[in-house]
C-alpha positions in Angstrom: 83.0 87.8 67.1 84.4 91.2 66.5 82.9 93.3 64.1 84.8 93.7 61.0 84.2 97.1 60.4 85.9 98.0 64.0 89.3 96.4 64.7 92.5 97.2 65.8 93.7 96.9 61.9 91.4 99.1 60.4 92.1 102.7 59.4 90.8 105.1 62.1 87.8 106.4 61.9 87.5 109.8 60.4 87.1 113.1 62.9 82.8 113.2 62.1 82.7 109.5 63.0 84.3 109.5 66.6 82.4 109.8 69.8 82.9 112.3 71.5 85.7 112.1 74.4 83.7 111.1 77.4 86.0 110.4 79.7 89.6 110.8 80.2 90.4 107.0 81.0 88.7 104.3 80.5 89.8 101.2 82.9 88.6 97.9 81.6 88.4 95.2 84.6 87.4 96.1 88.3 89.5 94.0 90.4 91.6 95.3 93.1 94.0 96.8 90.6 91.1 98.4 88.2 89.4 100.0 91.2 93.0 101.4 92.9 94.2 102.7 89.6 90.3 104.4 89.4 90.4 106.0 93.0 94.4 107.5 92.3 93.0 108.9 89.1 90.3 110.8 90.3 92.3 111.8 93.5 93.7 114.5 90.2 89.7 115.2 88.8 90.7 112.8 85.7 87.2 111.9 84.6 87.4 107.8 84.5 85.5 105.3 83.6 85.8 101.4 84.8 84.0 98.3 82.5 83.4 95.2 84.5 82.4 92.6 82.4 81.1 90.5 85.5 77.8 91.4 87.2 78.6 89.7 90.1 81.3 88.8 92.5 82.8 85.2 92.3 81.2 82.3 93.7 83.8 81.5 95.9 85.3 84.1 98.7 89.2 83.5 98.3 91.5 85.0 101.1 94.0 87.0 99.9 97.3 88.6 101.7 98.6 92.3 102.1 101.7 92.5 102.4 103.8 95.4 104.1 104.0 97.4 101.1 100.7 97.0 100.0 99.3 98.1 103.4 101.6 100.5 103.6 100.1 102.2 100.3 96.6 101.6 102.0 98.1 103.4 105.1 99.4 106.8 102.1 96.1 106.8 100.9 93.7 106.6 103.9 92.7 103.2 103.2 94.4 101.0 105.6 91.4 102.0 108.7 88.8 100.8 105.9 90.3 97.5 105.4 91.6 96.2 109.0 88.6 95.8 110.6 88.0 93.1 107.6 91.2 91.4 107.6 93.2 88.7 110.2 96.4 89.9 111.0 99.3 86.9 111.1 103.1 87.0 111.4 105.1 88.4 108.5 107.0 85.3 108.1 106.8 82.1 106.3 106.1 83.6 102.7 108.8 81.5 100.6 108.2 78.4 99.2 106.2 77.9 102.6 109.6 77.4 104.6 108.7 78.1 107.9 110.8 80.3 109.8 110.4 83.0 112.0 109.6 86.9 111.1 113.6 89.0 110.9 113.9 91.3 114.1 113.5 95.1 113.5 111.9 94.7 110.0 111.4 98.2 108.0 107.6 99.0 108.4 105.5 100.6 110.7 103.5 97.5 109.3 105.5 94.6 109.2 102.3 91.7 109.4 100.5 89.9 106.5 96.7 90.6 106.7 94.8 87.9 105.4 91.2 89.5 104.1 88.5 88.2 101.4 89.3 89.4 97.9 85.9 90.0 97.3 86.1 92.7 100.6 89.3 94.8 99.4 87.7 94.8 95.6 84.5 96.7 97.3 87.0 98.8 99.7 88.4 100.2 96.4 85.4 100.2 94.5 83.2 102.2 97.1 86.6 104.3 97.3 86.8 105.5 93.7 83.1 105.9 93.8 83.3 108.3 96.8 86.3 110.5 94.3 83.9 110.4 91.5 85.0 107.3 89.4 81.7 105.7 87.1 81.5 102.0 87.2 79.7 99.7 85.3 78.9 96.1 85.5 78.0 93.6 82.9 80.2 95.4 80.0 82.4 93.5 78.0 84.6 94.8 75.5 84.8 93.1 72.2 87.5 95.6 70.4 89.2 98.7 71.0 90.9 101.2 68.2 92.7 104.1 69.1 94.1 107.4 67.1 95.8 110.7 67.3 93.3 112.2 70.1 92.3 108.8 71.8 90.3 105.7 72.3 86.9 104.2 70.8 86.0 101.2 73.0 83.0 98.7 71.3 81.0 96.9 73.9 79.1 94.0 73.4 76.0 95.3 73.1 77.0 97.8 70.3 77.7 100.7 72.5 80.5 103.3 71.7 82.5 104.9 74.2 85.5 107.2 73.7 88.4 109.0 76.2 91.6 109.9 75.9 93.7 106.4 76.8 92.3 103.5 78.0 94.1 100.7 80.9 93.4 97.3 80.6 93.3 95.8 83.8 91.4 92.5 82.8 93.2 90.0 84.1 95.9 87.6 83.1 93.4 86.6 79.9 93.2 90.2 79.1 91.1 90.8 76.1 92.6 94.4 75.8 95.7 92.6 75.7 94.9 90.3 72.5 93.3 93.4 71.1 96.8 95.0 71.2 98.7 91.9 70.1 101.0 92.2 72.9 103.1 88.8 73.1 102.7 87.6 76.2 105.1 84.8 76.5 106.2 82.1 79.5 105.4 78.8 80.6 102.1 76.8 80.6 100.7 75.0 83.1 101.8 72.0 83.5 100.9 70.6 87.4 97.8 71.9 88.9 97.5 72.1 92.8 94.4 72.7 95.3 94.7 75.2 97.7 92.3 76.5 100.8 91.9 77.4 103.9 89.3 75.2 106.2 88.5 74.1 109.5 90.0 70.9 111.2 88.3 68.7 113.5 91.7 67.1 114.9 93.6 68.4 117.5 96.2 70.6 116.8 99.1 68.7 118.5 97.6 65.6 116.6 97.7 67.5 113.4 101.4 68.8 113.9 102.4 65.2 115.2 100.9 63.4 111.7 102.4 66.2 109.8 105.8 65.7 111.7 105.5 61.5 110.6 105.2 62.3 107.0 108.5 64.0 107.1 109.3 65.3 103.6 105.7 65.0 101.9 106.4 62.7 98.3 104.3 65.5 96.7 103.3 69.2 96.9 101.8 69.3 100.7 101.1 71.2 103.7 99.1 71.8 106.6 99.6 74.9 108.3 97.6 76.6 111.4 96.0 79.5 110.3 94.3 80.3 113.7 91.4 79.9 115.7 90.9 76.4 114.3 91.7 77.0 110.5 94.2 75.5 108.6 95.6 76.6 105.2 95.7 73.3 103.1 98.0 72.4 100.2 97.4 69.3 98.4 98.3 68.4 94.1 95.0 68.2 91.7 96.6 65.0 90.2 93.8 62.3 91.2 90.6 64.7 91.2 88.3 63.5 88.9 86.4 66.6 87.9 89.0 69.7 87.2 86.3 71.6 84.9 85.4 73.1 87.8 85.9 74.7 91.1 87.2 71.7 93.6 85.2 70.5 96.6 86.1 69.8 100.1 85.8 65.7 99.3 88.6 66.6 96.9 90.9 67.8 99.5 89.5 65.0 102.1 90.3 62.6 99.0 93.9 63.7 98.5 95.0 64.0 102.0 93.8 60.7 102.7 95.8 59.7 100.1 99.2 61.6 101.4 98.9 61.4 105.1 96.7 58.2 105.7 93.8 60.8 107.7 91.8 63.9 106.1 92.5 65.5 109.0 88.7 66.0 109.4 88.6 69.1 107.7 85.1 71.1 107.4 83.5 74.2 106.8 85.6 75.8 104.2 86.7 79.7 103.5 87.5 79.2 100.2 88.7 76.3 97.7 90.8 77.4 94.6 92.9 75.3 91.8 95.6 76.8 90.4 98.5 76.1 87.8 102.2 77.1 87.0 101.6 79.3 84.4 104.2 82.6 84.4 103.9 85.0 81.6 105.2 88.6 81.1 103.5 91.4 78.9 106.1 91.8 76.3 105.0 95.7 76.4 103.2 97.5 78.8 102.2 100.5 76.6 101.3 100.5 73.0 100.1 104.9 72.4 97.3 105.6 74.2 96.9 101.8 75.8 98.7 100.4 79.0 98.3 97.1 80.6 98.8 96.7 84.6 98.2 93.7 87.1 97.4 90.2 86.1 97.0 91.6 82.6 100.9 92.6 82.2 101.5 89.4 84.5 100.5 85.9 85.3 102.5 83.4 88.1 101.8 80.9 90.3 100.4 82.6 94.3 103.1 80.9 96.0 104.2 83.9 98.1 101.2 85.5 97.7 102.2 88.4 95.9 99.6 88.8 92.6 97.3 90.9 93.9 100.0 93.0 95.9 102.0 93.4 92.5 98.5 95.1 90.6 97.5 97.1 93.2 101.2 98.7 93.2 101.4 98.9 90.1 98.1 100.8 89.8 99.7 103.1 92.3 102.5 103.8 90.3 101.3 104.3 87.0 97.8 106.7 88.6 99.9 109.7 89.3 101.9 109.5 86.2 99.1 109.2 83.6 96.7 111.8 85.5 99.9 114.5 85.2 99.7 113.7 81.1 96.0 114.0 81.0 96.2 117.5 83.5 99.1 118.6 81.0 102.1 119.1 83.5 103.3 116.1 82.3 106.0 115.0 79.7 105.3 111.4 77.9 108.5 111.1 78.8 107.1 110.6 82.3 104.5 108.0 81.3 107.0 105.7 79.8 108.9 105.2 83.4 105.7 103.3 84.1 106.5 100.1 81.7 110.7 101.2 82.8 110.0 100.5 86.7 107.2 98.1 86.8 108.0 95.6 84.3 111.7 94.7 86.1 109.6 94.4 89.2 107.4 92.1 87.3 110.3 90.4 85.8 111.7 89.8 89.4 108.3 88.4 91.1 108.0 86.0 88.1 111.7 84.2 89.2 110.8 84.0 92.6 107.9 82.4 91.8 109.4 80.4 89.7 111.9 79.5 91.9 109.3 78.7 94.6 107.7 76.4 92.6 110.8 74.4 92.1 111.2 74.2 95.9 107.5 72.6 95.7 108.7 69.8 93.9 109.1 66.0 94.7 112.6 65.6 92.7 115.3 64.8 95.0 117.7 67.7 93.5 114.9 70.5 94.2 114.3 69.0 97.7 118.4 69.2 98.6 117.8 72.7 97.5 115.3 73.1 100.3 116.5 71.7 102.6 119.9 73.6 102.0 117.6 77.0 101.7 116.3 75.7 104.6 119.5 76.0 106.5 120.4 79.4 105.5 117.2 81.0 106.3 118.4 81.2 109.8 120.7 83.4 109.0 119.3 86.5 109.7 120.1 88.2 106.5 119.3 85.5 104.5 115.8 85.2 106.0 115.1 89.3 105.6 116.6 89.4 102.1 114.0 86.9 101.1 110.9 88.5 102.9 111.7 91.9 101.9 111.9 90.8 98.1 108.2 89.0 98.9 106.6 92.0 100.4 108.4 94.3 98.0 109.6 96.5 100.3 112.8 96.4 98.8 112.4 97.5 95.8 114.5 100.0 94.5 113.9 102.0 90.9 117.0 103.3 89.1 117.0 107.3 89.7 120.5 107.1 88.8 123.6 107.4 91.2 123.0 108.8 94.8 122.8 107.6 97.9 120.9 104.0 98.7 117.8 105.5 99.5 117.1 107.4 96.5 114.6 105.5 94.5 113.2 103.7 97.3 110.3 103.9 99.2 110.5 106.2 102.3 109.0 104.2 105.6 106.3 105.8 107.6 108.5 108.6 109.8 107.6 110.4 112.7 106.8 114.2 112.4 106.0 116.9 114.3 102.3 117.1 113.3 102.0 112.9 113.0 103.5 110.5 110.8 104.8 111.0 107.2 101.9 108.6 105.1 99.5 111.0 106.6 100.3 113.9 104.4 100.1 111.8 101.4 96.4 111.2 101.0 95.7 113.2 98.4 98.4 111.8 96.1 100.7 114.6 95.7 104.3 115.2 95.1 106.2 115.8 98.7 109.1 118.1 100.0 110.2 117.1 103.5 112.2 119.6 104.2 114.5 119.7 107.6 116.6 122.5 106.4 113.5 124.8 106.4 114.9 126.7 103.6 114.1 124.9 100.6 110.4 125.4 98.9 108.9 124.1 96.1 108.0 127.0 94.0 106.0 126.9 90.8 105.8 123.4 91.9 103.3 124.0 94.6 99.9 122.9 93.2 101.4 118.9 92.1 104.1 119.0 95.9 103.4 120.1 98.8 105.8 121.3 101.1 106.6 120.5 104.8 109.3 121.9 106.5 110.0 120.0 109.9 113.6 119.8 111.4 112.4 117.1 113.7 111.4 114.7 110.9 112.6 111.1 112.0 115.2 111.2 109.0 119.4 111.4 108.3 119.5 113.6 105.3 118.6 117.2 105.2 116.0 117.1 102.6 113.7 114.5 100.3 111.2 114.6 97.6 108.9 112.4 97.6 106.7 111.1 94.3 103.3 110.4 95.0 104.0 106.7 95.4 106.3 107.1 98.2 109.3 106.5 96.6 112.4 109.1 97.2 113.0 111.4 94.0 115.7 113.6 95.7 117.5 113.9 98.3 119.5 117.1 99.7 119.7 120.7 100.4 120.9 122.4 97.4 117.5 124.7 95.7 119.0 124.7 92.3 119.3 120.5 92.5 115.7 120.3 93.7 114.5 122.5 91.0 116.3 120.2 88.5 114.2 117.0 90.2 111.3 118.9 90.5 111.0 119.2 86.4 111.8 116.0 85.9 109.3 114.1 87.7 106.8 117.6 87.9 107.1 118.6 84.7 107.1 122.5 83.9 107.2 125.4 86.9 104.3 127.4 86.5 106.6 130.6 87.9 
């Protein structure tokens, strides 16, 4: 129960009662988007905090996917060596609604695979990460309220302790308690179907496997059976029939349900990981209320068809890092800030109706099975099938920077330089001017942009300015332009 004396309604407390300001943030929840949003603060000295309320990892080890965005941010950060040597590599194909078709020719990524890791093993990648910068961590601390003023944030713990800094990020998962402490709606759909999903081994031959999948034709109900390598399978079955669903599900509940669908259960054994999951979809109805932002599974709940949760928080920790450490260094306007809820909650928006569209795909009606099969179809055309993986891996996203050219406020690929490749020179999570002209310079701008002039860079346009999430701010060779962009997303010269 929250104390009375300390809620969001009450009256702040008065300047001799507050506790002194700690830290500069204070990010409650250390999953994958917690623990990215820790390391890019501290890649600016912001002094940070992170409250787990867990003391341990989950019971069960759930592979999760990276998709080419995500691993390309892991590649702008340094990151991406830490985490391959932990991770399967598979085809960058296959992502929506489970259609099976092959990967588009030529995609747009010096990383164009999936790479299938434990959750549990890019959370500690992260973790050990901000750690290294400087970030503190602590387990076993739950927040029970949170009341913020003028000059910051007064967090309550549950064992009575007090902590203070300047704002606070709740990235506590899609039953957020920072969240309800805000009253931020968060409205959608419910569950209403619940369906098993793992990855296990198979003691049937593979062509015997393909050929009883092949029989069933279109499955009567959510179903699938798909190779996953070296023996592994990832298994799709519906949670109607199961007779515990308090808790996690067992291997005899997927032997019990495909027996059920396909007459055999496939002798599957040893499994990676088991999960359960529902339909839900819901939408932060703000991302920011003052000194209090939401990001990842806390802003945003939908079903992991397409796999793209976890990718969605970890970029959205990306973008809002650099954004909130430039308000706590000073350069930056709140003006700034606010482009954080402006360019992540459309993207949000977006994943939520693909979901939701994948999920209709899913179903047994016959009018959502037409649709498939008619999808089906146009998936082999070419830009069809790329359209619909480059929405999945969010690689196409574009932000509105206003008019310009198509690449402005997108994300610049990996290009070639002279001295390497472009993500690189982005470790340290600065601003960048690529400059082919080798006449522009970034001025009082220099300690928040570096500055490489390179007239070989693999690019068509003379100049661009990159933010510290990759995406193109500018593009030209006019100074007095790039001065203009340079305030805007830099805040003040210092000349």
């Amino acid at each position: 129960m929250r104390s009375p004396q300390f809620t969001t309604a009450q009256p702040s407390a008065s300047r001799a009662d507050r506790a002194p300001l700690t830290f500069d943030v204070i990010i409650v929840g250390c999953g994958p988007t917690g623990a990215m949003l820790a390391a890019e603060l501290r890649l600016h000295e912001v002094r940070v905090l992170v409250l787990e309320k867990e003391t341990e990892p989950a019971s069960f080890v759930r592979i999760v996917g990276l998709h080419m965005r995500s691993l390309e941010l892991m590649a702008m950060r340094g990151l991406l060596d830490r985490v391959l040597p932990h991770g399967r590599r598979r085809p960058a194909a296959g992502f929506f609604a489970a259609i099976a078709k092959p990967a588009p020719k030529n995609l747009d990524s010096a990383y164009a695979y999936l790479l299938g890791i434990p959750q549990p093993v890019i959370v500690n990648v992260l973790e050990e990460r901000a750690l290294e910068l400087g970030a503190q961590v602590r387990h076993g601390c739950a927040v029970t309220d949170v009341q913020q003023d003028d000059e910051g944030v007064t967090v309550l713990l549950a064992d009575g302790e007090r902590l203070r800094s300047r704002y606070l990020v709740g990235c506590d998962g899609g039953r957020s308690t920072v969240r309800k402490l805000l009253g931020v709606g968060f409205p959608g759909e419910p569950t209403r179907t619940e369906t098993l999903m793992g990855e296990m081994k198979v003691g049937m031959p593979p062509e015997e496997v393909a050929a009883t999948v092949a029989a069933l034709g279109e499955a009567p109900q959510r179903f699938w059976l798909r190779p996953f390598g070296e023996g592994v399978y990832s298994v799709l079955v519906p949670a109607a029939g199961v007779s515990d669903r308090t808790g996690p599900p067992t291997l005899e509940d997927f032997q019990q349900q495909l027996r059920s669908i396909a007459g055999t259960d496939f002798g599957v054994h040893s499994p990676r990981w088991l999960s359960r999951f529902g339909e839900a979809t819901r939408l932060a109805e703000r991302y920011r209320v003052g000194r209090v932002l939401l990001a990842g599974d806390a802003a945003h709940i939908h079903p992991p068809i397409g796999g793209q949760g976890l990718n969605l928080g970890v970029q959205d920790a990306v973008n809002l890092g650099w954004k909130l450490a430039g308000r706590i260094r000073g350069w930056a306007p709140d003006e700034l800030l606010d482009t954080y809820q402006a360019e992540r909650r459309p993207v949000a928006e977006d994943v939520l109706d693909n979901t939701r569209a994948q999920t209709e795909l899913l179903s047994t009606e016959p009018g959502p099975r037409a649709v498939r099969r008619l999808l089906t179809e146009l998936m082999d055309f070419d830009e069809v099938n790329r359209y619909l993986l480059e929405k999945i891996t969010a690689v196409a996203i574009r932000y509105d920077f206003g008019e310009g050219p198509d690449l402005l406020g997108r994300r610049l690929g990996d290009v070639a330089l002279k001295q390497g490749n472009l993500y690189g020179l982005l470790h340290r999570g600065r601003g960048l001017l690529l400059d082919r002209t080798e006449r522009l310079t970034v001025g009082g701008w220099s300690d928040r942009v570096d500055h490489l002039a390179d007239p070989t860079a693999a690019l068509d346009v003379p100049g661009v300015l990159l933010r510290p999430d990759g995406h193109v701010a500018w593009i030209g060779d006019d100074q007095e332009s790039l001065d203009d962009h340079l305030s805007r997303w830099f805040g003040t010269s210092t000349h």
